[in-house]
C-alpha positions as CSV (number, residue, x, y, z in Angstrom):
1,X,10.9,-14.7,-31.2
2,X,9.6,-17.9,-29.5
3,X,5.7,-18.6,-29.0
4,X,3.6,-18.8,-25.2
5,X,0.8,-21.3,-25.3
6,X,-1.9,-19.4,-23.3
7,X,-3.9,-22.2,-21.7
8,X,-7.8,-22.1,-21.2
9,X,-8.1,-23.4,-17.3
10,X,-12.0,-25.1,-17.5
11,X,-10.5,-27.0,-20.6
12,X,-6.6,-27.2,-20.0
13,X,-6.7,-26.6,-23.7
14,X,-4.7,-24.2,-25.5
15,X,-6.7,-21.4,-26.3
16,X,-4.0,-18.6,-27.9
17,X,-0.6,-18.8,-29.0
18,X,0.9,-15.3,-29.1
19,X,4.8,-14.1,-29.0
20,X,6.9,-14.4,-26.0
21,X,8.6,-11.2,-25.2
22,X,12.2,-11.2,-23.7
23,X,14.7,-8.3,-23.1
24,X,15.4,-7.4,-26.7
25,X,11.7,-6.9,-27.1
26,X,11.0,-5.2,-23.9
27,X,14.1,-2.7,-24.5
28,X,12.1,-1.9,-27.7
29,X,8.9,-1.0,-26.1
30,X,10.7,1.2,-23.7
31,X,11.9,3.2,-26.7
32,X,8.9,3.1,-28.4
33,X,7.4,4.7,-25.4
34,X,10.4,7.3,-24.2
35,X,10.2,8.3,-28.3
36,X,6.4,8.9,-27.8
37,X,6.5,11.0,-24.5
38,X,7.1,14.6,-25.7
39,X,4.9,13.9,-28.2
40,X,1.9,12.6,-26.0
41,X,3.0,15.4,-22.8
42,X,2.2,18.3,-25.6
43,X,-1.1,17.0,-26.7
44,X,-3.6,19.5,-25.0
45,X,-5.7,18.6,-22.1
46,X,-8.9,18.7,-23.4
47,X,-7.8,16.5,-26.6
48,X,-6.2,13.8,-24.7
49,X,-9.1,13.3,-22.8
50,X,-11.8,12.9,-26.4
51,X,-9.1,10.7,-26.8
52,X,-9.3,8.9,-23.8
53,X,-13.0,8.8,-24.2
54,X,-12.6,7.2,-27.7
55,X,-10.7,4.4,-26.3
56,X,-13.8,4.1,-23.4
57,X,-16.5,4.0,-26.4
58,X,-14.2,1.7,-28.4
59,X,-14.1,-0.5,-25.6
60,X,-17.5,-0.5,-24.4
61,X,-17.9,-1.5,-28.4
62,X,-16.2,-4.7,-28.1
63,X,-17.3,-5.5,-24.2
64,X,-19.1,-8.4,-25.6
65,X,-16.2,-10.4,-27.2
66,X,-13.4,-8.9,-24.7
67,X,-15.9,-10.3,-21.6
68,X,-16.4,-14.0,-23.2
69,X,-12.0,-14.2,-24.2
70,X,-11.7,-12.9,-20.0
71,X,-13.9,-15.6,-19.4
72,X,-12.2,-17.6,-21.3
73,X,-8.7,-17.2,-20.2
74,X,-9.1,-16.4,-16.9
75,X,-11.6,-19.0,-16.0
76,X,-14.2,-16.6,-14.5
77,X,-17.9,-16.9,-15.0
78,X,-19.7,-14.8,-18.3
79,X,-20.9,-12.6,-15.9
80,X,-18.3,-11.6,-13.8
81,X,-16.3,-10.9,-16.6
82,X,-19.3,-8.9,-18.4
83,X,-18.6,-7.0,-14.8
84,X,-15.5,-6.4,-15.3
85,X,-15.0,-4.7,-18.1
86,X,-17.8,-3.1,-17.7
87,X,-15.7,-1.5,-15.1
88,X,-12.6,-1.0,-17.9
89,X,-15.0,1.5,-19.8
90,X,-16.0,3.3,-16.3
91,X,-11.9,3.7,-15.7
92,X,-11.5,4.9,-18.8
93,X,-14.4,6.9,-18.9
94,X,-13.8,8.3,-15.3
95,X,-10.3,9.3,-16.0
96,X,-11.0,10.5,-19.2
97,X,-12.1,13.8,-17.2
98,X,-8.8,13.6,-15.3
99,X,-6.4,15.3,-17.6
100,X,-8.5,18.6,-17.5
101,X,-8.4,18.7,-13.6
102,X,-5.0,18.6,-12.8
103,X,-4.8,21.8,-11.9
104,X,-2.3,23.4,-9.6
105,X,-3.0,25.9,-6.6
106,X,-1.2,29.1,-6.1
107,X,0.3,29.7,-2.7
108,X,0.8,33.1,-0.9
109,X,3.9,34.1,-0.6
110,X,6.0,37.8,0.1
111,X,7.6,38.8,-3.0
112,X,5.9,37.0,-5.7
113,X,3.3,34.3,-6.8
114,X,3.6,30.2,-6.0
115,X,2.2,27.6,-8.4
116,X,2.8,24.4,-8.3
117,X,2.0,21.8,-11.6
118,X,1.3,18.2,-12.1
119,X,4.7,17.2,-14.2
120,X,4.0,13.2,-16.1
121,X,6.8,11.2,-15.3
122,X,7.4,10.1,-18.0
123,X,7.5,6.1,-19.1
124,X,5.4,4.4,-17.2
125,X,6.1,0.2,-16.6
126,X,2.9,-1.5,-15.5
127,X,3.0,-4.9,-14.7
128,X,-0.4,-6.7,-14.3
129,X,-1.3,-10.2,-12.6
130,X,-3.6,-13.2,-13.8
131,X,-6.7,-12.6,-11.6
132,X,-8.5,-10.0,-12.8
133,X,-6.3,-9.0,-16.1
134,X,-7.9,-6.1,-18.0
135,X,-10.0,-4.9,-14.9
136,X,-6.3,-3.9,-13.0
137,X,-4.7,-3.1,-16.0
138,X,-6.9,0.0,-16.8
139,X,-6.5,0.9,-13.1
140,X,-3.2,1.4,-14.0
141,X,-2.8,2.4,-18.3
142,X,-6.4,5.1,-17.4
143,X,-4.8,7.1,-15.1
144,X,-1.1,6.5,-16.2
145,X,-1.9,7.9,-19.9
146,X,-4.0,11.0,-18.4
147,X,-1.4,12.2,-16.7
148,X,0.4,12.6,-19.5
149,X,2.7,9.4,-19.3
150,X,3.8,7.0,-21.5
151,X,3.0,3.0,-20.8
152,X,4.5,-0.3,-21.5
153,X,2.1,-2.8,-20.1
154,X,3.3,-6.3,-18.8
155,X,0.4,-8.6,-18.5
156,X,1.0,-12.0,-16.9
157,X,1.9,-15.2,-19.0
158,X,-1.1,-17.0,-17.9
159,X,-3.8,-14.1,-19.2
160,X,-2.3,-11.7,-21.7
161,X,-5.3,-11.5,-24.5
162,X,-7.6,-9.2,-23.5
163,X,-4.4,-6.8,-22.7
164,X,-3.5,-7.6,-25.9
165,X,-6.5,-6.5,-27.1
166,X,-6.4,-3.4,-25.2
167,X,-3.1,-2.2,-27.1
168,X,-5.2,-2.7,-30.8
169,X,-8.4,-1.3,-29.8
170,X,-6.3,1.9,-27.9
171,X,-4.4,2.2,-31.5
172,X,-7.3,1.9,-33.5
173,X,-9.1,4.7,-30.9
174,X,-6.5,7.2,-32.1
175,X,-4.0,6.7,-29.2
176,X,-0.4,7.6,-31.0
177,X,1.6,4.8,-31.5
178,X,4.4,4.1,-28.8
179,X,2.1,5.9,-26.0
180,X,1.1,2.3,-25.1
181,X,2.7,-1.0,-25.7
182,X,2.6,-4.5,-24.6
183,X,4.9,-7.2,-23.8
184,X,4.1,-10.7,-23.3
185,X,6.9,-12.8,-21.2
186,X,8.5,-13.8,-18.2
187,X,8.1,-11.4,-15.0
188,X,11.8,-12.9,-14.2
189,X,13.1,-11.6,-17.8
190,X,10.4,-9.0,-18.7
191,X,9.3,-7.7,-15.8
192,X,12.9,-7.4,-14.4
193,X,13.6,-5.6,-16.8
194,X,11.4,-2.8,-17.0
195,X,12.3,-2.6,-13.2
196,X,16.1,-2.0,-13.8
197,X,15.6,0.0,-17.1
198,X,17.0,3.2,-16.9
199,X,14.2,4.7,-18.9
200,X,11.8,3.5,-17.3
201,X,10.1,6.6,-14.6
202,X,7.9,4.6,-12.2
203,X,6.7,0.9,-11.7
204,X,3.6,-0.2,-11.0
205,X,2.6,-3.6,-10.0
206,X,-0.2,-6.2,-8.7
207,X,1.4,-9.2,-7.5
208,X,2.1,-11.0,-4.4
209,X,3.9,-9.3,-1.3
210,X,7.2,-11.5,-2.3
211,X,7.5,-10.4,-5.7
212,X,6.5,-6.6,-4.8
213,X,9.7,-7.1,-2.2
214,X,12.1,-7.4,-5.0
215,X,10.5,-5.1,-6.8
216,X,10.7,-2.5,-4.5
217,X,14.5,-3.3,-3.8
218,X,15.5,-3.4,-7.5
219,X,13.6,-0.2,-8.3
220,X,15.9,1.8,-5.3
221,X,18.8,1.7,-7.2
222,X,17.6,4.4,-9.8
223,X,15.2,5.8,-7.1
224,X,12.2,4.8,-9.1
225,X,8.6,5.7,-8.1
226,X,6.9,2.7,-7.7
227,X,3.2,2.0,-6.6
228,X,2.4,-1.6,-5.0
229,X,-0.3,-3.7,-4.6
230,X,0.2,-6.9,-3.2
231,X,-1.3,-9.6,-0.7
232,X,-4.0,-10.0,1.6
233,X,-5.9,-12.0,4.2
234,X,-8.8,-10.1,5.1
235,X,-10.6,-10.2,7.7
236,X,-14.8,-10.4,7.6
237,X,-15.9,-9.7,11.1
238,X,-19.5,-10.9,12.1
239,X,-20.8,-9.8,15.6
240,X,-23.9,-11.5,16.8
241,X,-26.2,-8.4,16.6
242,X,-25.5,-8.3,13.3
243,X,-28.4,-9.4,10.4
244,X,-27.0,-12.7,10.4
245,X,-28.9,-14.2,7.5
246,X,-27.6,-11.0,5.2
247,X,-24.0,-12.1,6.2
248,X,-24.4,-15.3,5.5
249,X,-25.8,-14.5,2.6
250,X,-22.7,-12.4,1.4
251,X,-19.6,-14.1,3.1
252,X,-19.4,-16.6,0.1
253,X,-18.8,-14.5,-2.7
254,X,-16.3,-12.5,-0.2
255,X,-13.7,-15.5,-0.1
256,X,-15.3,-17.2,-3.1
257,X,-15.5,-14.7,-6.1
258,X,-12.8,-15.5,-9.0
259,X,-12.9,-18.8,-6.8
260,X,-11.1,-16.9,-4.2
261,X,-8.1,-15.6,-6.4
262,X,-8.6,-12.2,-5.3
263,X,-6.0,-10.5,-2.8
264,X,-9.7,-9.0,-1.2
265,X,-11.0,-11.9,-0.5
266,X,-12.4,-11.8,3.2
267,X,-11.4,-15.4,4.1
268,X,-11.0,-15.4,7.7
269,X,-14.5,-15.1,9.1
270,X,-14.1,-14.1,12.5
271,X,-17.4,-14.7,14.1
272,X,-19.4,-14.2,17.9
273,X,-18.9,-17.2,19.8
274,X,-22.2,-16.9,20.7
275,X,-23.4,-17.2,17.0
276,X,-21.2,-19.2,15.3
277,X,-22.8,-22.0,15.1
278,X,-25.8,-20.2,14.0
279,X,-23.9,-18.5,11.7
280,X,-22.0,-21.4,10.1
281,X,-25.9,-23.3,9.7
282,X,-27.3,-20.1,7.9
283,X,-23.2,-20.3,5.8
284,X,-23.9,-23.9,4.3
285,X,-27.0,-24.0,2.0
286,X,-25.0,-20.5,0.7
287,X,-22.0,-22.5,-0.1
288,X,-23.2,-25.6,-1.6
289,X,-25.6,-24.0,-3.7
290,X,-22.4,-21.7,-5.4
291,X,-22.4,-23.7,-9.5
292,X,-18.7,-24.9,-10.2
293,X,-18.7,-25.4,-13.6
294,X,-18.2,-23.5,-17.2
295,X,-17.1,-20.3,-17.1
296,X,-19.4,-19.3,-20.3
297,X,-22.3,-21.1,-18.7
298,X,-24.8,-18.2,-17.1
299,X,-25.7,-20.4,-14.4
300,X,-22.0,-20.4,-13.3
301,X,-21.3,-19.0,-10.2
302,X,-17.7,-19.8,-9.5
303,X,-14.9,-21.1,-12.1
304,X,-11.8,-23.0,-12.0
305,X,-8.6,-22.4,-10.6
306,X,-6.1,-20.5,-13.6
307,X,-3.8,-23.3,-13.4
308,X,-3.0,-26.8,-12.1
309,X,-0.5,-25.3,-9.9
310,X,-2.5,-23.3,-7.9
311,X,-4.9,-25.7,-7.5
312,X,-2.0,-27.6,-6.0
313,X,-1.0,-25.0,-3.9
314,X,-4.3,-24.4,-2.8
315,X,-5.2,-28.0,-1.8
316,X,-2.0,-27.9,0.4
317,X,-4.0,-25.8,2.6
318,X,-6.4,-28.4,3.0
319,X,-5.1,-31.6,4.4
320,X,-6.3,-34.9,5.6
321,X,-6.5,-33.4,9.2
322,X,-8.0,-30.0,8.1
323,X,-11.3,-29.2,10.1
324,X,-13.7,-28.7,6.9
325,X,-17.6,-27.9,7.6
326,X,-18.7,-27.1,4.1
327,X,-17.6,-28.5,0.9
328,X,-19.4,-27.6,-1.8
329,X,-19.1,-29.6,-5.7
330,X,-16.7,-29.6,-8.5
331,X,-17.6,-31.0,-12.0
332,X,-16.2,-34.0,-13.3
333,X,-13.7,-34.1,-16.3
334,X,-11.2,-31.7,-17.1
335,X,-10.5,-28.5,-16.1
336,X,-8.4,-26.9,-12.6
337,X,-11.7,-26.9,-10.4
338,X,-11.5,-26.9,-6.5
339,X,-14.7,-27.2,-4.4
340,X,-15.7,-23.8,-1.9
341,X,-14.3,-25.1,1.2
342,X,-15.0,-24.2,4.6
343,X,-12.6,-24.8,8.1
344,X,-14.0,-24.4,11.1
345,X,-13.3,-24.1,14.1
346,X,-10.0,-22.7,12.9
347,X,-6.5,-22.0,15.2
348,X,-5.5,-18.3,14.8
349,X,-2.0,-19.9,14.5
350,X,-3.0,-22.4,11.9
351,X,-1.3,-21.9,8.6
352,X,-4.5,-21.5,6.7
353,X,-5.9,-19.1,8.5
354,X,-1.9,-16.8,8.3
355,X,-0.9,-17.4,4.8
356,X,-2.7,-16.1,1.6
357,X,-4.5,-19.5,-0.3
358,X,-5.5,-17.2,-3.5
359,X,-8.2,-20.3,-3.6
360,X,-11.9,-20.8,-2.1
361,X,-10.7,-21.9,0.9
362,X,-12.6,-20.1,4.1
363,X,-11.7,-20.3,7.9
364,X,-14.0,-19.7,10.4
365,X,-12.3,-18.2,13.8
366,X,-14.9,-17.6,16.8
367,X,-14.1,-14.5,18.7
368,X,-15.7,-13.3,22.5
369,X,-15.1,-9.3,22.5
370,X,-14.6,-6.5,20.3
371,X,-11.1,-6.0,21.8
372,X,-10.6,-9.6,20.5
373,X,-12.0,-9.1,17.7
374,X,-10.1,-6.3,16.2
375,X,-6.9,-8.1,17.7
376,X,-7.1,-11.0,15.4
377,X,-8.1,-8.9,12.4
378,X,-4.9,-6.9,12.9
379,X,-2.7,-9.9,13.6
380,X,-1.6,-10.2,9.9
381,X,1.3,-8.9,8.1
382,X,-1.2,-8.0,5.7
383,X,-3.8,-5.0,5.4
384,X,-5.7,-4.5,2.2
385,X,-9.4,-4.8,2.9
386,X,-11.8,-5.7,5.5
387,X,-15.4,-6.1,6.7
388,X,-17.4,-5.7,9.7
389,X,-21.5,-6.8,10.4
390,X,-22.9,-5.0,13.0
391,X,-25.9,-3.4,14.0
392,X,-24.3,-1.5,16.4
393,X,-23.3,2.1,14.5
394,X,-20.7,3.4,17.0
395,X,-19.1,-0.1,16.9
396,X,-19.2,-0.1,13.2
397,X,-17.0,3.0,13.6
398,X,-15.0,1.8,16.2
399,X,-13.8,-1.1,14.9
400,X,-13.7,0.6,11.2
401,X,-11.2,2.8,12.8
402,X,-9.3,0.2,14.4
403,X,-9.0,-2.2,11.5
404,X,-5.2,-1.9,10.0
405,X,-6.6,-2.0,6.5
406,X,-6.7,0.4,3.8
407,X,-10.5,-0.5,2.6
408,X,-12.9,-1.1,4.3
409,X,-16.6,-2.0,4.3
410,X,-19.7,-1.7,7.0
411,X,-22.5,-4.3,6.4
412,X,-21.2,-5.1,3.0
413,X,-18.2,-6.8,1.2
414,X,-17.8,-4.3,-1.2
415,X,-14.0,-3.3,-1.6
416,X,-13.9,-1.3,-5.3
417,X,-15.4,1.4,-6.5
418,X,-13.3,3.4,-10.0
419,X,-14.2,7.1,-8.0
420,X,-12.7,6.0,-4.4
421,X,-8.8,5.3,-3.5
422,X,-8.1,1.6,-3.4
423,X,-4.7,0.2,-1.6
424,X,-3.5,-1.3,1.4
425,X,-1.8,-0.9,4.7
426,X,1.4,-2.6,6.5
427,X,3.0,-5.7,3.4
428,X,-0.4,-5.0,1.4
429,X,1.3,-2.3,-0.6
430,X,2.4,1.3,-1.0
431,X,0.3,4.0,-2.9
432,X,-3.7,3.9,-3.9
433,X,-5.3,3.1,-7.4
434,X,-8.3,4.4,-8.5
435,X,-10.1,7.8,-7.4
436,X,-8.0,11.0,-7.8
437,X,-6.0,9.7,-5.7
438,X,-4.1,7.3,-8.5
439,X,-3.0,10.4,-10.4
440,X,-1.4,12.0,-7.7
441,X,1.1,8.8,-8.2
442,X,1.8,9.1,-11.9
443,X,2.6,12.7,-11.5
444,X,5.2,14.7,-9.7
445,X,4.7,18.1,-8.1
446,X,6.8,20.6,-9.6
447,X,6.6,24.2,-7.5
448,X,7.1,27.4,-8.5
449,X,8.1,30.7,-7.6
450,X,7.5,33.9,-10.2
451,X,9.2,37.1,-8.6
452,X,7.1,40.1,-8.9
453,X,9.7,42.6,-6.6
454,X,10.6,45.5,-9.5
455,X,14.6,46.2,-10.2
């Protein structure tokens, strides 16, 4: 088996070689896990989930080392990643109560009784992008393995260690071998696949809206269940009787968080006419005073790019002609690091302000009604997340309403939370993570019917 450098983007370094994956290897995961199934379906409810909660504690054990290698390979500050898996052991944790309440209801019916049960699947493929790696991987393994499921777990080449990790710390937890298993390689060898495997029950996938596409397509054939969540290019509506300072104050870290790799991020600021210059003075001492630099650094505030071709990509965005109001500072030296960029006044029509960057790149796009308003949020092909300032309830509602987005947030830029349903409308995906709502999607619905008519 051949080797992956894994690169470290604020040192374009190598940070981990590990073992590539290809479709011998990934054929033997899927056994592994369609050997472990029956196995792992029998164990009783109430012992899968200690087990489940052994893998939380385990995990909460190690946060401190698993938060500094995310930092590391994904390029995100110490403390965001300390956030972030954080969050893994509150998955874990949440869904660790999951396998004892997946209960059934009983229907009336003439002649008899109705149940219906929560069936697993069976194997599981998950398949897991670069930006947030272990965070949207237990999204995906927590509720997956609490249903009953079995899982092989694609990470993406760029950041598979902490994933890696996952797999030994889930073993050493007590988790049977086979019920979960990575593979490290190629989403063109790999991922494929797990897509067209024919043991293989259900994909599920984070990615962009292309790749979901073919996903989708190559899963028909076997009439796989699949679960997608792709792009985005949120809108952050501001209307001028909102607390404009407290926007302004949280708009940055809604485009430039994970230095605006994050299919959430709200980057088209749509903003009152009447207050957008305001607004964009109260935006600047915000931006420039976000800290590009080390990821391990606690002053950090934003990190690099993960590689040198995104940062490509997303300086294409930005051209010699682009309208930019705020720039803020990179360091010097190595590393993939791109400076939080404002545009503004921005074209509806322009390509930045259509197309998802994945960068910390913001457009600003004055607006004079509500009608308007909500008319350029919704003219996307996208609809994952959105928010709207306002201190105007019933138009908080309104426009809440409106908003062709599957999460959205009033007065804040909050889009996840592990106990509420997270997904998108329109080419931002099919199906919701997180909540209860994620199980209903690694389970199917089996009814039936006991007689109780005598001979």
């Amino acid at each position: 088996m051949s080797t992956l450098a894994v690169i470290e983007p604020a040192t374009e370094r190598v940070l981990a070689e590990v073992a590539r994956a290809g479709v011998d290897e990934t054929d033997a995961a899927v056994a592994r896990a369609k050997a472990a199934f029956p196995g792992w379906r029998a164990v009783a409810p109430g012992d899968r989930a200690i087990l489940l909660r052994r893998v939380a504690t385990a995990l909460e054990h190690e946060s401190a080392a698993l938060a500094v290698l995310e930092a590391r390979n994904a390029g995100k500050p110490i403390g965001d990643a300390r956030g972030e898996i954080a969050m893994v052991v509150e998955t874990f944790n949440y869904y660790a109560g999951a396998p004892e309440r997946l209960t059934g209801e009983t229907i009336p019916v003439s002649g008899g009784v109705d149940m219906t049960f929560h069936e697993p699947l069976g194997v599981c493929a998950l398949i897991t992008p670069w930006n947030f790696p272990l965070a949207i991987a237990s999204w995906k393994v927590a509720p997956a393995l609490a249903a009953g499921n079995t899982v092989v777990l694609k990470p993406a080449e760029l950041t598979p260690l902490t994933s890696l990790e996952l797999e030994r710390i889930a073993l050493d937890a007590g988790i049977p071998e086979g019920v979960l298993n990575v593979v490290v390689g190629p989403g063109s060898v790999c991922g494929q696949r797990l897509v067209e495997h024919p043991d293989v029950a259900k994909v599920a996938f984070t990615g962009s809206t292309e790749v979901g596409a073919r996903i989708a397509a190559a899963a028909a054939a076997s009439i796989k269940r699949v679960t997608l969540e792709l792009g985005g290019k949120s809108p952050n509506l501001i209307f001028a009787d909102a607390d404009l300072e407290r926007a302004a104050g949280a708009a940055p870290a809604a485009v430039f968080g994970n230095a605006g790799q994050d299919c959430c991020a709200r980057s088209r600021i749509l903003v009152e006419r009447s207050v957008h210059e305001e607004f964009l003075r109260l935006l600047e001492p915000v931006i420039t005073a976000i800290r590009v630099g080390d990821p391990l650094d606690a002053e950090t505030t934003m990190g690099p790019l993960i590689s040198a071709e995104q940062r490509a990509s997303v300086a294409a965005f930005v051209g010699d002609r682009a309208p930019v109001a705020i720039r803020g500072s990179t360091p010097e030296g190595p590393g993939y690091w791109y400076p939080p960029t404002v545009l503004s006044p921005v074209d509806p029509a322009d390509r930045a302000a259509r197309e998802e960057i994945f960068g910390p790149v913001a457009c600003l796009i004055p607006f004079d009604s509500e009608h308007e308003a909500i008319r350029l949020a919704n003219d996307t092909v996208y609809g994952l997340s959105g928010s709207i300032w306002t201190g105007d309830g019933g138009r908080a509602l309104r426009v809440a309403r409106a908003l062709e987005a599957g999460v959205i947030s009033i007065n804040s830029n909050s889009s996840v939370r592990v106990t509420t349903p997270f997904g998108g409308f329109k080419q931002s995906g099919v199906g919701r993570e997180l909540g209860p709502h994620a199980l209903e999607h690694y389970s199917e619905l089996k009814n039936v019917f006991y007689s109780t008519e005598g001979g």
